[in-house]
C-alpha positions as CSV (number, residue, x, y, z in Angstrom):
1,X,3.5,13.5,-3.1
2,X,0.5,12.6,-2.0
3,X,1.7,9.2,-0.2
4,X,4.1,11.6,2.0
5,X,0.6,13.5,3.1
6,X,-1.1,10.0,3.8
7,X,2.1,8.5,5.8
8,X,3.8,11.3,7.6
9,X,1.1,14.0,9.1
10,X,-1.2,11.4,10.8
11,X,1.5,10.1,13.7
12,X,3.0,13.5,13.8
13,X,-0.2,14.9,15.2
14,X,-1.2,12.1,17.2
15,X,2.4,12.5,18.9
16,X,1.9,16.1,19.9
17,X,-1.6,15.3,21.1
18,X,-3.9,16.7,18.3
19,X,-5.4,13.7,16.9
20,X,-6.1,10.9,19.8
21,X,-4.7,7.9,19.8
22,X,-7.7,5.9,19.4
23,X,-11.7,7.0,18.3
24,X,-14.7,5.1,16.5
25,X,-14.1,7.5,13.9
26,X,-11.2,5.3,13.0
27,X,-12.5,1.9,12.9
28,X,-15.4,3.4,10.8
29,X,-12.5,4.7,8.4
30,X,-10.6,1.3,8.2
31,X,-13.9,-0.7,7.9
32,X,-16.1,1.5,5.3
33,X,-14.3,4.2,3.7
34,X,-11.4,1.9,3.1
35,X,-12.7,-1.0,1.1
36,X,-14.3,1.9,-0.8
37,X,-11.6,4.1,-1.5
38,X,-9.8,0.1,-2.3
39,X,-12.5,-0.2,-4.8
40,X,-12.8,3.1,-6.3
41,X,-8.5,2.9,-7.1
42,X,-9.0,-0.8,-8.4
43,X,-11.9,0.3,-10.9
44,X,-9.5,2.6,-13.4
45,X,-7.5,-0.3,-13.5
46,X,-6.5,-1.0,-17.5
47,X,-7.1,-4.2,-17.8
48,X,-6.0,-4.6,-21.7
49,X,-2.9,-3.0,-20.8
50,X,-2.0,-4.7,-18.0
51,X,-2.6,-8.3,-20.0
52,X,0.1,-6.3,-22.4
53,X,2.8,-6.3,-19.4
54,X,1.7,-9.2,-17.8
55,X,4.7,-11.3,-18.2
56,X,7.0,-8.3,-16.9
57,X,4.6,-6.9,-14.2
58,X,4.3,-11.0,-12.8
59,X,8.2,-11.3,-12.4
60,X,8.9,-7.0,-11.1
61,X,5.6,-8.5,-8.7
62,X,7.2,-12.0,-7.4
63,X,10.8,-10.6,-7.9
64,X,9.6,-8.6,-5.4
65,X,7.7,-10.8,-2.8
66,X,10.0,-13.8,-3.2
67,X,12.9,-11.6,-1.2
68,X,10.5,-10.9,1.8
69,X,9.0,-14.3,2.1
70,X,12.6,-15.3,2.1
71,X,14.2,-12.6,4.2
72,X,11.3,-12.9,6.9
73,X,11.8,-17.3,7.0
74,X,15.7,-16.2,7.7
75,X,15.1,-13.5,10.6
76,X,12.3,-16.2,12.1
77,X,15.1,-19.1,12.5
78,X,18.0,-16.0,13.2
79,X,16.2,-14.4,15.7
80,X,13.4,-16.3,17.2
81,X,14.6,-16.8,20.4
82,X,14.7,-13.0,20.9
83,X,11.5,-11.9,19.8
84,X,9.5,-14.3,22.0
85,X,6.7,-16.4,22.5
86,X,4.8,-14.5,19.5
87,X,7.8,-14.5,16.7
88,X,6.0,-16.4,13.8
89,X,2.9,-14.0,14.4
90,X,5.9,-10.9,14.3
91,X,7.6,-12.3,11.1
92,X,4.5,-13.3,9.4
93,X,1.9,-9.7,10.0
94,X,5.2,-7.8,9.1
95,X,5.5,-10.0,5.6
96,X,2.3,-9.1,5.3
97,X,2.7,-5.6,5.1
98,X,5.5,-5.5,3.0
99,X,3.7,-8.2,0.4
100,X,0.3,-6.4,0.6
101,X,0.0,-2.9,2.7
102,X,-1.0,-1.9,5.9
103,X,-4.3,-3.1,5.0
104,X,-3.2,-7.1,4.6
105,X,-1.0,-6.3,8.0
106,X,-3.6,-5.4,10.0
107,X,-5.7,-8.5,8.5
108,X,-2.9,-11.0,9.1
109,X,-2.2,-9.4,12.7
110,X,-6.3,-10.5,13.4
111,X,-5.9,-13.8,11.5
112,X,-3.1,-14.8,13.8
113,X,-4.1,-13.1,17.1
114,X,-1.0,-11.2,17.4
115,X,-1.2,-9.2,21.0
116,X,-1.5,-5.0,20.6
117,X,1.5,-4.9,22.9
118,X,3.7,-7.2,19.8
119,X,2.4,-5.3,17.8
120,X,2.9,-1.7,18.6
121,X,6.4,-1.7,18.3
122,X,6.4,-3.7,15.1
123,X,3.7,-1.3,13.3
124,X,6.1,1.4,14.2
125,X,9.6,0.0,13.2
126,X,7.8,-1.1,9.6
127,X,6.2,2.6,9.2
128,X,9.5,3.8,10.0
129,X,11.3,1.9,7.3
130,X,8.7,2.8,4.9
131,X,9.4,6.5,5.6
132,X,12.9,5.8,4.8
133,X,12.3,3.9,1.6
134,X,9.7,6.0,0.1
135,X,12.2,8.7,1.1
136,X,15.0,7.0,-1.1
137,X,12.5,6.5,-4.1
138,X,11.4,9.9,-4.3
139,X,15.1,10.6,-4.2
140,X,16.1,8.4,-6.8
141,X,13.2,9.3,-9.3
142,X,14.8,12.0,-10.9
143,X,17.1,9.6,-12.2
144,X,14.4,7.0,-13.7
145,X,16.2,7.7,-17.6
146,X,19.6,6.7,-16.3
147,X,18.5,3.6,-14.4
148,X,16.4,2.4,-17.0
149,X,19.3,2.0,-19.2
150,X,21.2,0.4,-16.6
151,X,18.9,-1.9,-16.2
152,X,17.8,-2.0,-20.1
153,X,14.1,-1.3,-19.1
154,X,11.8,-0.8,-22.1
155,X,9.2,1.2,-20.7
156,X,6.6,2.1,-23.7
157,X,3.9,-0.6,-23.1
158,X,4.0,1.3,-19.3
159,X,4.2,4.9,-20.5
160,X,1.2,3.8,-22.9
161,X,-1.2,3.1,-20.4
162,X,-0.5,5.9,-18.1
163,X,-1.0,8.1,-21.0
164,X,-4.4,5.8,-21.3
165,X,-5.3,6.8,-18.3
166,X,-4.5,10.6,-18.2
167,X,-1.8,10.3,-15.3
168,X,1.6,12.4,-16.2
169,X,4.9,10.8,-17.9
170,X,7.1,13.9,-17.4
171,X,6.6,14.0,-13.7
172,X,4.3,17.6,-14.1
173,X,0.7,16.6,-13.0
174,X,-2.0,17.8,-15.5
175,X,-4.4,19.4,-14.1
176,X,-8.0,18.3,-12.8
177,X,-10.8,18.2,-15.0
178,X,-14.3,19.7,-13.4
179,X,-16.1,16.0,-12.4
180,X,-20.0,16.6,-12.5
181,X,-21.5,16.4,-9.2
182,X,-23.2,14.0,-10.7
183,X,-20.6,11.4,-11.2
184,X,-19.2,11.7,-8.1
185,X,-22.0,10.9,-6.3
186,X,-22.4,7.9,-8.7
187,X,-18.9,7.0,-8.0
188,X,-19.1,7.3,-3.8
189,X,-22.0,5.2,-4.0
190,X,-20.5,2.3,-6.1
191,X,-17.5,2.3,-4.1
192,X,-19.5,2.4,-0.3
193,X,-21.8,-0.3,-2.1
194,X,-19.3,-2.9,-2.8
195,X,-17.2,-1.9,0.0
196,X,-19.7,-3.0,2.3
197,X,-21.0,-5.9,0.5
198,X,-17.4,-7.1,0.9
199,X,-17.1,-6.7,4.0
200,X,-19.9,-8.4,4.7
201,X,-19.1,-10.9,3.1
202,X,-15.6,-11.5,5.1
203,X,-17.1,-10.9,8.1
């Protein structure tokens, strides 16, 4: 899956010393072709038939968050003394990443100052855990029919927007249309556009 490509290749060849560690061609990544690749996802989103799900997508999200926000409160007063001066800047930029991404890590890791040397070791312990979950979930999918009626999940309104918008129900990926060069171009320059407009804005 194309998350697996994303996650696991990058480190792998920084490790071995193919990809450096650090290069401006990474902070341009993170701070133009991010917030446009961010915008670009956001814009297929179907708006109708998420207002259809709303009331189960809202608890599935908070059902969701409420654990972590929790969890992290518990490990801050459990383990404070051991993670140091910096341990509400640890617990809170790892929340973050687990509520929101890497994206909302990285922002919460500026927000509060958190040092590159606190840091490291926490970006690799929560990439790490990611691996191992996304891992699971991939290994667990094959068994969505069975959970579902476990958990009596009524998944139409879902299955009738990903049919909507032309993703795959049966776990076989259809296969790509020919986009004119013309919309793609289009596209690129909407997403860069607001991208940067955006982050103007928050700078």
């Amino acid at each position: 899956p194309t998350p697996v490509l994303c996650y696991i290749p990058p480190p792998l060849l920084t490790t071995f010393g193919i990809l450096p560690m650090q290069s401006a061609v990474y902070d341009w990544i993170s701070r133009y072709v991010l917030p446009a690749c961010l915008i670009l996802l956001l814009m297929t989103t179907d708006l109708k038939g998420l207002k259809k799900i709303g009331g189960a997508a809202l608890t599935a999200m908070l059902g969701a968050v409420a654990p972590v926000l929790i969890g992290g409160i518990a490990v801050f007063f459990l383990f404070r003394t051991q993670l140091g001066l910096e341990n509400w800047k640890l617990i809170g930029t790892l929340a973050a990443s687990w509520v929101g991404g890497t994206a909302n890590q990285l922002a919460v890791k500026e927000a509060t100052g958190l040092s590159d040397t606190s840091f490291v070791p926490l970006f690799i312990s929560d990439i790490t855990m990611v691996y191992f979950w996304m891992t699971f979930l991939m290994m667990i999918s094959g068994s969505q029919k069975k959970l579902d009626r476990f958990f009596q999940a009524d998944r139409k309104e879902l299955e009738a927007i990903v049919e909507r918008s032309g993703a795959s129900t049966s776990g076989v990926e259809k296969p790509l249309a020919k986009i004119p060069l013309r919309s793609i171009l289009l596209n690129l320059f909407v997403g860069f556009a607001i991208g940067t407009v955006i982050t103007w804005i928050g700078s």
